[in-house]
MIMAR-304974 format. One record per residue (C-alpha): residue in three letters; x, y, z. Coordinates in steps of 0.1 Angstrom, whole numbers, plus 5000, padded with zeros to 4 digits. Layout:
N
@resn: ALA&east: X&north: Y&up: Z
...
END
This chain:
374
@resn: UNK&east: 3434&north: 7081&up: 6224
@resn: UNK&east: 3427&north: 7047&up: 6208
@resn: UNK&east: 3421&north: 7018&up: 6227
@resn: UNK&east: 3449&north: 6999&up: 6204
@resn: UNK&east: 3482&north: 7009&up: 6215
@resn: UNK&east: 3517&north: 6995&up: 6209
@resn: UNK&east: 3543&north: 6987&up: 6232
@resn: UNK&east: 3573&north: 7002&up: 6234
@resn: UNK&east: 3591&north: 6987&up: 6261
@resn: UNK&east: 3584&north: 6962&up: 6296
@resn: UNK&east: 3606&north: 6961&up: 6325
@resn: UNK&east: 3607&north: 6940&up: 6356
@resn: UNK&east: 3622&north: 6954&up: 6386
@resn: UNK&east: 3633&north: 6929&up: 6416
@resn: UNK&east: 3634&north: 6943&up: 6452
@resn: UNK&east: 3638&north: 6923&up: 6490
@resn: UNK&east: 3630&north: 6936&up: 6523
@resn: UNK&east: 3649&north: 6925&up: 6552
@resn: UNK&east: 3626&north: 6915&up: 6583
@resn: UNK&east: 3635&north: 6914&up: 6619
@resn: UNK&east: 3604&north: 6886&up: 6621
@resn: UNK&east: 3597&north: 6863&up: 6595
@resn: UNK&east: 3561&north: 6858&up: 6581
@resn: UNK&east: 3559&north: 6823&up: 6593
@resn: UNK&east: 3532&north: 6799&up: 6577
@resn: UNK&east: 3522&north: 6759&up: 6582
@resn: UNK&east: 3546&north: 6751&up: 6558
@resn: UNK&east: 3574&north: 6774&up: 6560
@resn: UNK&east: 3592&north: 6812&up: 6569
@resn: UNK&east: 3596&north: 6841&up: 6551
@resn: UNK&east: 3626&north: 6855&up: 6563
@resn: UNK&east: 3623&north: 6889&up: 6537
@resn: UNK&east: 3594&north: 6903&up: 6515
@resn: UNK&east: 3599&north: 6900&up: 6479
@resn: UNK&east: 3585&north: 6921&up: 6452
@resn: UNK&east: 3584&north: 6918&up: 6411
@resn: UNK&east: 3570&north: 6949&up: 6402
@resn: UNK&east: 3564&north: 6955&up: 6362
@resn: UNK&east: 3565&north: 6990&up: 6345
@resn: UNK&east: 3550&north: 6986&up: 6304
@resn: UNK&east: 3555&north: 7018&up: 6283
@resn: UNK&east: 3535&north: 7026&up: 6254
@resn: UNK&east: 3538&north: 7044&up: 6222
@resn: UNK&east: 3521&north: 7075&up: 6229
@resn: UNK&east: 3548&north: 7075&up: 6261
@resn: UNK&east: 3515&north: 7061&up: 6290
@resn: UNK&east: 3525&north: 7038&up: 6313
@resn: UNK&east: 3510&north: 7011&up: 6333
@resn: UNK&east: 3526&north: 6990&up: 6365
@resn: UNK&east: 3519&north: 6956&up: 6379
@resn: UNK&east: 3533&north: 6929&up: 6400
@resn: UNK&east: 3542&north: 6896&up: 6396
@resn: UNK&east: 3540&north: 6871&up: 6426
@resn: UNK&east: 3573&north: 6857&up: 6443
@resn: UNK&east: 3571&north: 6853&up: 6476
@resn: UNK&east: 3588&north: 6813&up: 6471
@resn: UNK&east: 3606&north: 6800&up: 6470
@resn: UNK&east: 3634&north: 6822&up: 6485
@resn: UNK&east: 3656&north: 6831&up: 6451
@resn: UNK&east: 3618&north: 6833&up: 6431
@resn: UNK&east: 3616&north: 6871&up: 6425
@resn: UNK&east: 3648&north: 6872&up: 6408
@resn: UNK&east: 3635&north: 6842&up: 6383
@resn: UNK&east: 3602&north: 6859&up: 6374
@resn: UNK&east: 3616&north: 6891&up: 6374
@resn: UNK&east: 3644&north: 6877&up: 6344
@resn: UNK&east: 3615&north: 6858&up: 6330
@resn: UNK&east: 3597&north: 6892&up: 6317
@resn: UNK&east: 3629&north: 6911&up: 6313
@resn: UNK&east: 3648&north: 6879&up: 6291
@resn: UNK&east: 3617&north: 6858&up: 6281
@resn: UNK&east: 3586&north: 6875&up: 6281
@resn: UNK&east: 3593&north: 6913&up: 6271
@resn: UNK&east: 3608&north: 6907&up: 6241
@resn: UNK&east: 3580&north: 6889&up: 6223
@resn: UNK&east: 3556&north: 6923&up: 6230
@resn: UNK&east: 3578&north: 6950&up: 6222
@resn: UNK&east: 3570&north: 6967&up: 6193
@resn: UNK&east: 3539&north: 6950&up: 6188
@resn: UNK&east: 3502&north: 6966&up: 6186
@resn: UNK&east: 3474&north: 6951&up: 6203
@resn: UNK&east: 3435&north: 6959&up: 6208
@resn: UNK&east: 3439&north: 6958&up: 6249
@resn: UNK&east: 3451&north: 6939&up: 6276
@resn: UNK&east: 3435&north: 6903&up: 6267
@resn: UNK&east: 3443&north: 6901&up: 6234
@resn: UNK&east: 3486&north: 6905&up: 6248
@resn: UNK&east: 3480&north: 6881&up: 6275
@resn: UNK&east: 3468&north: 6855&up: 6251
@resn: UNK&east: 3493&north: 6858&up: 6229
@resn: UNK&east: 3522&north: 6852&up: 6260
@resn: UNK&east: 3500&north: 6822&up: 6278
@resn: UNK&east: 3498&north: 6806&up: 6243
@resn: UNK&east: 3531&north: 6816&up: 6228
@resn: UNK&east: 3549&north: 6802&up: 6260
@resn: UNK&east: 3529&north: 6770&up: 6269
@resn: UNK&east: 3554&north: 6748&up: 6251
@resn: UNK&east: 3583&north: 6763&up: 6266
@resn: UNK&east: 3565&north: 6769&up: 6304
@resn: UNK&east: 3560&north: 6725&up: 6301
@resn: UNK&east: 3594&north: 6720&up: 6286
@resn: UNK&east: 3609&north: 6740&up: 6315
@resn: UNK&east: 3582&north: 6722&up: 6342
@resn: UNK&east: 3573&north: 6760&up: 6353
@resn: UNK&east: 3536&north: 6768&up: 6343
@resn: UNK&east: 3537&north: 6785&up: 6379
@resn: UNK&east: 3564&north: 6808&up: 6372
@resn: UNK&east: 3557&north: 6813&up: 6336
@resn: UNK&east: 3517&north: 6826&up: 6350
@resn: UNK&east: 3531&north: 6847&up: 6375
@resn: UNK&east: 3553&north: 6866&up: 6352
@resn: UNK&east: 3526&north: 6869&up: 6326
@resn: UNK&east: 3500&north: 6881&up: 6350
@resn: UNK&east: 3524&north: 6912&up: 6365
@resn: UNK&east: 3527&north: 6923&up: 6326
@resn: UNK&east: 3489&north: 6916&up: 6324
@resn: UNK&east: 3485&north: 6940&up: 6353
@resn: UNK&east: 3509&north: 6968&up: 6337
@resn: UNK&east: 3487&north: 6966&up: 6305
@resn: UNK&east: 3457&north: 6970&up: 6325
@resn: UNK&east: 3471&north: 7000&up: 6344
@resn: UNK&east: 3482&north: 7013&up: 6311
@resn: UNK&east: 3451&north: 7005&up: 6295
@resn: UNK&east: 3428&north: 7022&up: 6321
@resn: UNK&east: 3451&north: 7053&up: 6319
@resn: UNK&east: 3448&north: 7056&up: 6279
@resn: UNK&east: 3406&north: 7053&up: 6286
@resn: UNK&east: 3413&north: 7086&up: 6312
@resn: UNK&east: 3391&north: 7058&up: 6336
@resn: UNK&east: 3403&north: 7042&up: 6374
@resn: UNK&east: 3405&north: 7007&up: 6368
@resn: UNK&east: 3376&north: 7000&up: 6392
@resn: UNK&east: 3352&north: 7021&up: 6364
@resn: UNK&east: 3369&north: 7000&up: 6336
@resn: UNK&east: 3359&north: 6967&up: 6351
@resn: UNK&east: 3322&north: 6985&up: 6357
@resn: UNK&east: 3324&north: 6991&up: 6393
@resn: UNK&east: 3294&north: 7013&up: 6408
@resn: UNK&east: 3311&north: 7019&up: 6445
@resn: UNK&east: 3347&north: 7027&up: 6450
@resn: UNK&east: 3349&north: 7022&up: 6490
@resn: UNK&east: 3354&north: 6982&up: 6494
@resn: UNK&east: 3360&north: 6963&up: 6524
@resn: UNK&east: 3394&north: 6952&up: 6540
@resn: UNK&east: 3405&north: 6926&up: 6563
@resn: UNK&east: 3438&north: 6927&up: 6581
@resn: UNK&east: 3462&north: 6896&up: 6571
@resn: UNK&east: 3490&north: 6874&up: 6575
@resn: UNK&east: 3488&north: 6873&up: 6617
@resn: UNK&east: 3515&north: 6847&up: 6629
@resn: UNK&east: 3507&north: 6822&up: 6659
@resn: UNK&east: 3540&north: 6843&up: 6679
@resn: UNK&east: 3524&north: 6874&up: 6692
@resn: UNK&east: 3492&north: 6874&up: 6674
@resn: UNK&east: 3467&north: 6892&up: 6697
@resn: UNK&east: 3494&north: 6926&up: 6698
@resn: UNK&east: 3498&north: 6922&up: 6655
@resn: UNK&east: 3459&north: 6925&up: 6660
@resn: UNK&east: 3455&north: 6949&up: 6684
@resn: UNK&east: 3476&north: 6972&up: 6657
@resn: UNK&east: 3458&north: 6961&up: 6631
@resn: UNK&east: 3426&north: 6973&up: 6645
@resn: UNK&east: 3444&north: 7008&up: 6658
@resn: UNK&east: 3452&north: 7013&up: 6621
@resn: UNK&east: 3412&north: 7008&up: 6612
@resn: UNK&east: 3408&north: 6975&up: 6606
@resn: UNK&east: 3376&north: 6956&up: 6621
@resn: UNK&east: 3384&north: 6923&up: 6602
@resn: UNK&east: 3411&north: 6900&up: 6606
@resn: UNK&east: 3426&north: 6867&up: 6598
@resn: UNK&east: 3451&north: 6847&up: 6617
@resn: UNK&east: 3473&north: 6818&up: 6604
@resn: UNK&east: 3468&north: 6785&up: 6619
@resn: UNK&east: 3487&north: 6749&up: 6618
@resn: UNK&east: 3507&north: 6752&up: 6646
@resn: UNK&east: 3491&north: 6727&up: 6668
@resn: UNK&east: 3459&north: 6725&up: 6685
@resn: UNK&east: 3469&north: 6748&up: 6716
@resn: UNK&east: 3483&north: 6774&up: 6702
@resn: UNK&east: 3458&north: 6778&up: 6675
@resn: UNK&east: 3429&north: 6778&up: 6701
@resn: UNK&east: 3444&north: 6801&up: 6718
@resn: UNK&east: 3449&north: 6829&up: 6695
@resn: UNK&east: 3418&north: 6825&up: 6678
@resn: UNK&east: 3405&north: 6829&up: 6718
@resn: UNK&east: 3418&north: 6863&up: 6719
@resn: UNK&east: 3416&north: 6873&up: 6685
@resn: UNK&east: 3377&north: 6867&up: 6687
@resn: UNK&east: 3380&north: 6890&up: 6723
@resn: UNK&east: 3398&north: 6920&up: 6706
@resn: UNK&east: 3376&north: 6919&up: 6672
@resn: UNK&east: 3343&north: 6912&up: 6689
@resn: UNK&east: 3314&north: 6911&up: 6666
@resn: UNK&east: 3340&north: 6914&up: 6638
@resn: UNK&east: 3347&north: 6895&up: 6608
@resn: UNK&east: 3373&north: 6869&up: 6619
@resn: UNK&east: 3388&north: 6841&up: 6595
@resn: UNK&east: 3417&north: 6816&up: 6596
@resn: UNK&east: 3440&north: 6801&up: 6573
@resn: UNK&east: 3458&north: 6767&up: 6573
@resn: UNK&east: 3478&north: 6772&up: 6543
@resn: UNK&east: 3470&north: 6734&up: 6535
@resn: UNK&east: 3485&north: 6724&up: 6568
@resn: UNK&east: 3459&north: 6694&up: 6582
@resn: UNK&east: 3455&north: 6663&up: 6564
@resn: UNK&east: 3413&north: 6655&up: 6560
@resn: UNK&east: 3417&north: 6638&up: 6591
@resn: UNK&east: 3436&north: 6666&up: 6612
@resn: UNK&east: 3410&north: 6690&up: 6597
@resn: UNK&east: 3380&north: 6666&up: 6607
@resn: UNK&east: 3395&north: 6668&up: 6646
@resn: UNK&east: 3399&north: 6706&up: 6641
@resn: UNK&east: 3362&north: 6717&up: 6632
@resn: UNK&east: 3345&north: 6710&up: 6661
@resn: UNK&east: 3369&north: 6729&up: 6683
@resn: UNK&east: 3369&north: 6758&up: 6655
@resn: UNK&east: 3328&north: 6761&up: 6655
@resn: UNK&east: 3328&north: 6789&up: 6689
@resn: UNK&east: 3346&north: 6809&up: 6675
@resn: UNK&east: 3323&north: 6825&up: 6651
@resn: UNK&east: 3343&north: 6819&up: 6615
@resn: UNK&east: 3338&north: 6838&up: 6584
@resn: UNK&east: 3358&north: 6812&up: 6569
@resn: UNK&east: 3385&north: 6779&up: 6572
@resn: UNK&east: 3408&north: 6790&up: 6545
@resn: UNK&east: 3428&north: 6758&up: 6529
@resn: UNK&east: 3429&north: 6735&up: 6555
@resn: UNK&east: 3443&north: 6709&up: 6534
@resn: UNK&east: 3456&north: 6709&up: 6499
@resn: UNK&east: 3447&north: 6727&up: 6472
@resn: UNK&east: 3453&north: 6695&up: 6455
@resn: UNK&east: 3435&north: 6664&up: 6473
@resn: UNK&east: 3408&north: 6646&up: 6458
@resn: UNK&east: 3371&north: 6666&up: 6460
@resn: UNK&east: 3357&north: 6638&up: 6477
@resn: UNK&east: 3379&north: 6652&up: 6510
@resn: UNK&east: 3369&north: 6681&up: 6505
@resn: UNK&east: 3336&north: 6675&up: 6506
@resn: UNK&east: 3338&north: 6658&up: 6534
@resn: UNK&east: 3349&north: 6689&up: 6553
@resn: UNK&east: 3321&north: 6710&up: 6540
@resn: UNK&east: 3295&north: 6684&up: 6552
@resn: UNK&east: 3313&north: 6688&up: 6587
@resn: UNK&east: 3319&north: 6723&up: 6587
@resn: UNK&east: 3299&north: 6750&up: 6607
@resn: UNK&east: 3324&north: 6780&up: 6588
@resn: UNK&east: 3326&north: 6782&up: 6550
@resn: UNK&east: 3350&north: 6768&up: 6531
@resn: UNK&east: 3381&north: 6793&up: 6512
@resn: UNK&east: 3403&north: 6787&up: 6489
@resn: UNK&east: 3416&north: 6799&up: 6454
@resn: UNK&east: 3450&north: 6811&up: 6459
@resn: UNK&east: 3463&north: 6779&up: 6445
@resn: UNK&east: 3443&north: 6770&up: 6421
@resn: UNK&east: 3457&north: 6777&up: 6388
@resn: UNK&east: 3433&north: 6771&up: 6357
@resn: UNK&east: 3400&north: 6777&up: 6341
@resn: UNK&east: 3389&north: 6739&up: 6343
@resn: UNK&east: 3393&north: 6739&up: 6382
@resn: UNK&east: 3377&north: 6771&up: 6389
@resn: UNK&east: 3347&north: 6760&up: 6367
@resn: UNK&east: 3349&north: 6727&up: 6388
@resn: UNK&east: 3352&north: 6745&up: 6423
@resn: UNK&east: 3325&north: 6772&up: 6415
@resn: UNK&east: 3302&north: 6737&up: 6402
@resn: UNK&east: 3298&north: 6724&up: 6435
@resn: UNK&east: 3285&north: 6735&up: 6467
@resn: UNK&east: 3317&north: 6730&up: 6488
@resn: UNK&east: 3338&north: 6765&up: 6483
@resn: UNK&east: 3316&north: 6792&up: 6496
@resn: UNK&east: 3346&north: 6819&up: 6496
@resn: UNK&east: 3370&north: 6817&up: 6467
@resn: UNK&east: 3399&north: 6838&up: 6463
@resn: UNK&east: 3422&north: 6846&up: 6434
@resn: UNK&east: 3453&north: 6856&up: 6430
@resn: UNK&east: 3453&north: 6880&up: 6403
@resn: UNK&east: 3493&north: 6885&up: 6405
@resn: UNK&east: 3499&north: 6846&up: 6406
@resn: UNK&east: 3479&north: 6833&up: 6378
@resn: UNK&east: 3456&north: 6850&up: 6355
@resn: UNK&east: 3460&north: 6888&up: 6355
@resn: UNK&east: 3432&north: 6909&up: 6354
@resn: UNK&east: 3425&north: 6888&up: 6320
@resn: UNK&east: 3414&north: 6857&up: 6332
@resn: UNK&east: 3405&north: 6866&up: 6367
@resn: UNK&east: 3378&north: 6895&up: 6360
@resn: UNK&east: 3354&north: 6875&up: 6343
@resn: UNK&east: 3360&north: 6850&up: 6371
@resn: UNK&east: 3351&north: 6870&up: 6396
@resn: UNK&east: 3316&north: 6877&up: 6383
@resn: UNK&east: 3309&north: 6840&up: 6378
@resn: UNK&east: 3324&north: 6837&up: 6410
@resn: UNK&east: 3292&north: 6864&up: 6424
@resn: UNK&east: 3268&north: 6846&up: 6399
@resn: UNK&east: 3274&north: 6811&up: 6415
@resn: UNK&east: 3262&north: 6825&up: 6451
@resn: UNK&east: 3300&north: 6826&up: 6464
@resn: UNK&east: 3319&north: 6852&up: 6485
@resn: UNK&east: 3346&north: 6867&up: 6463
@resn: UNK&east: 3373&north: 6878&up: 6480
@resn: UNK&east: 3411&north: 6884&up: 6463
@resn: UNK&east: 3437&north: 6864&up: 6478
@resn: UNK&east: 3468&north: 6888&up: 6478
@resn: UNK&east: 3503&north: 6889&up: 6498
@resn: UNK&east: 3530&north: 6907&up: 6484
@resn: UNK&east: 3536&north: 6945&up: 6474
@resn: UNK&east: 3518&north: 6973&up: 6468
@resn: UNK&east: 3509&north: 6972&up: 6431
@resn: UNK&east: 3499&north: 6940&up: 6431
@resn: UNK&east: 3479&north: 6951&up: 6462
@resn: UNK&east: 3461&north: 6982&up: 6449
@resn: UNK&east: 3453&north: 6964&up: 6418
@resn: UNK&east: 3435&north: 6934&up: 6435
@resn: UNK&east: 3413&north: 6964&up: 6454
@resn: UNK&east: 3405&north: 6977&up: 6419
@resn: UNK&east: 3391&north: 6945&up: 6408
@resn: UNK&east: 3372&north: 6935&up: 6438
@resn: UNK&east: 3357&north: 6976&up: 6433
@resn: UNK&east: 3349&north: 6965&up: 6396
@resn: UNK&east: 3332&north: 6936&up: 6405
@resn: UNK&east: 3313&north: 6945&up: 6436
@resn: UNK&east: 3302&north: 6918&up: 6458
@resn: UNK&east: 3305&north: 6916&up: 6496
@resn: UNK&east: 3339&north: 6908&up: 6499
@resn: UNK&east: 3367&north: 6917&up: 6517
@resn: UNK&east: 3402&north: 6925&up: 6502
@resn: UNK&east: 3433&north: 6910&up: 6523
@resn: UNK&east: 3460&north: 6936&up: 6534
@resn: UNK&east: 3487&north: 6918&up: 6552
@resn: UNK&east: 3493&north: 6931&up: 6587
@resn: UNK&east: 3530&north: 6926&up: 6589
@resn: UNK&east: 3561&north: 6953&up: 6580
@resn: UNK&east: 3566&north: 6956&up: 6547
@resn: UNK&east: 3574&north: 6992&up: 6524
@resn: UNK&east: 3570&north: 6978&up: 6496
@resn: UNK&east: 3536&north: 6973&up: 6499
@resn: UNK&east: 3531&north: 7005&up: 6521
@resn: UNK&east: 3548&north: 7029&up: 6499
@resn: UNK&east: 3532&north: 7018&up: 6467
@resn: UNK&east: 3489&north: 7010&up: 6478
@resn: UNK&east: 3480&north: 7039&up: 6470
@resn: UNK&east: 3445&north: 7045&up: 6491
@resn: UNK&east: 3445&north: 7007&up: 6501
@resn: UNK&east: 3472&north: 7029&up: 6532
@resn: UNK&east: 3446&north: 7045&up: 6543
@resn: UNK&east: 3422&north: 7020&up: 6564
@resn: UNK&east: 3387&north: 7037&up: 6584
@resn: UNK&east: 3362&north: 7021&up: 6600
@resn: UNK&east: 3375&north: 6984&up: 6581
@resn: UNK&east: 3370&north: 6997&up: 6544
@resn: UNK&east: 3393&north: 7018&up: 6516
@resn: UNK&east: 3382&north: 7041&up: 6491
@resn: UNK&east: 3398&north: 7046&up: 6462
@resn: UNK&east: 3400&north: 7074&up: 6437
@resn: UNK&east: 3389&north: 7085&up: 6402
@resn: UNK&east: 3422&north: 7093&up: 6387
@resn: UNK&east: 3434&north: 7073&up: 6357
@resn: UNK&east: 3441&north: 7039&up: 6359
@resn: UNK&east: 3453&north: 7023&up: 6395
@resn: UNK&east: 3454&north: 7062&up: 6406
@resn: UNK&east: 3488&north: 7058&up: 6415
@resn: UNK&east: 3524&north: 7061&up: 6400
@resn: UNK&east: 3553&north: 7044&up: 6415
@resn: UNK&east: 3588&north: 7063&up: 6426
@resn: UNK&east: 3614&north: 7036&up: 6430
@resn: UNK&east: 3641&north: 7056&up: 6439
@resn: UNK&east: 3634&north: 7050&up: 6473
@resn: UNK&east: 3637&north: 7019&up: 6473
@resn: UNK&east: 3666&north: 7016&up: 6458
@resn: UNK&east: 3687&north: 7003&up: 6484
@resn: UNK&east: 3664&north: 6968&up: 6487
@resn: UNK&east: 3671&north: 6959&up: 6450
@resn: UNK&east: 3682&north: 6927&up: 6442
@resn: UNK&east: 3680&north: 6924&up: 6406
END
């Protein structure tokens, strides 16, 4: 096969889990699981799969999914491109007008990067390569971390995390000073040695943060992940790197070329973490993940959604190598379950994946039918 192909048709499908607990963070509940998964079809009748991140707010899935189906589709069908890039250009480009008309680059990036992520699948598949060869990966067993542990019942979400093979976790914190001591307390007894992180979600204010880190510092932290905004002024972060025992993390929400150069510039990050389903694709976020390695920092994909998305964030941190750890949230979900491919199947803290074509895995929706939404 050629490496041009043309596309025949894209299609965004909407689905919602119901949970009996929410996924709570510092600044809000989810009270279901979301998932925009993207199915591109090709000429020659190869297909690729992706996902596009919507986890907020609550009705977001069913925008981004209308965004490829109504908005974003139609400009690529029937046209013929060299590979993935060269399409992904052509929607960021082709939509920045309408995305700062509308005030949504957000949702406008997240529905270009789950096509991005079909074409790449697609792509991948027309090469007869996994994705992880394609990006030029050497080893296809990659480290995992188990995600997304709540402040209610934490040390019992990690005591199954670690019976399912995880020896890595990360537990959300911003709940107040007591309960987050306390959890990390226990989580450090059941992990042991272990890698164990923690994640603000942008919860402290500098100050807050300040107070936190020396009560953080026992407990042994691969990282502080966002404990205040994405968005404040360098200068406070800095100041939280200069008092800081724990590396820094963040990545997630950060949205743009310009600050990732900026970030990656500076010694104040030393774990960044895409999100290759919420802005950027494989596209963008490949070549940032080796200048992410070359500037001495931890890559490690940020991810929390559904299985696509999911499996092809482990073939890009396989691709790139590194000493990273992929994130694999610890809470119910089947639609990240049923559709991971290997990323199910956790030993000793790592996945392998395989060597068939693209993401080695082709989704069957039909059972699932019964969560969709749109």
């Amino acid at each position: 096969m050629t490496d041009s192909f043309t596309i025949r048709s894209i299609e965004a499908f909407c689905y919602r889990y119901p949970l009996a607990t929410p996924v709570v963070t510092s600044f809000g509940k989810m009270l279901n699981r979301p998932a925009v998964f993207v199915r591109a079809l090709d000429e020659d009748g190869v297909e690729g799969w992706g996902e596009a991140w919507s986890n907020f707010p609550a009705p977001g899935a069913e925008h981004r999914a209308r965004l490829v189906n109504e908005v974003l589709a139609p400009g690529l069908v029937g046209r013929r491109f060299d590979g993935p890039a060269q399409a992904f250009e052509t929607l960021t480009e082709g939509t920045e007008v309408l995305a700062l008309q509308c005030g949504e680059p957000g949702p406008f990036a997240q529905a270009i990067s789950g096509i991005d992520l079909a074409l790449w699948d697609l792509f991948a598949r027309r090469q007869n390569l996994p994705l992880w060869r394609l990006l030029g990966g050497q080893s296809r067993r990659i480290k995992v971390y188990a995600s997304g542990i709540n402040p209610g019942g934490a040390a019992q979400t990690a005591e199954a995390a670690l019976a399912r093979g995880h020896r890595a976790l990360k537990l959300k914190v911003g709940f107040g000073a007591g309960t987050d001591l306390a959890n990390l307390a226990a989580l450090r007894a059941i992990v042991g040695a272990g890698m164990l992180a923690a994640d603000a979600n942008q919860g402290w204010s500098v100050d807050q943060a300040l107070e936190m880190l020396p009560r953080l510092a026992k407990f042994g932290l691969r990282w502080l992940e966002e404990p205040i905004r994405a968005d404040r002024p360098r200068e406070e972060w800095r100041r939280l790197r200069a008092s800081a025992t724990m590396p820094m993390a963040a990545g997630e929400n950060i949205s743009s070329v310009e600050a990732f150069k900026d970030v990656l510039a500076e010694d104040v990050l030393g774990v960044v973490q895409p999100d290759i389903a919420k802005w950027g694709g494989l596209s963008a976020c490949a070549g940032l993940a080796r200048d992410i390695l070359k500037s001495g920092k931890t890559f490690c994909p940020h991810y929390l959604g559904g299985g696509i998305g999911l499996l092809a964030s482990a073939h890009l941190l396989a691709g790139i190598g590194g000493d990273g750890w992929l994130e694999v949230d610890a809470n119910d979900n089947p639609l990240r379950d049923r559709f991971c491919g290997a990323v199910a199947n956790v030993t000793d803290g790592t996945i392998v994946l395989g060597e068939e074509p693209g993401l080695g895995f082709t989704p069957d929706l039909s059972g699932i039918a019964d969560y969709r939404s749109l």
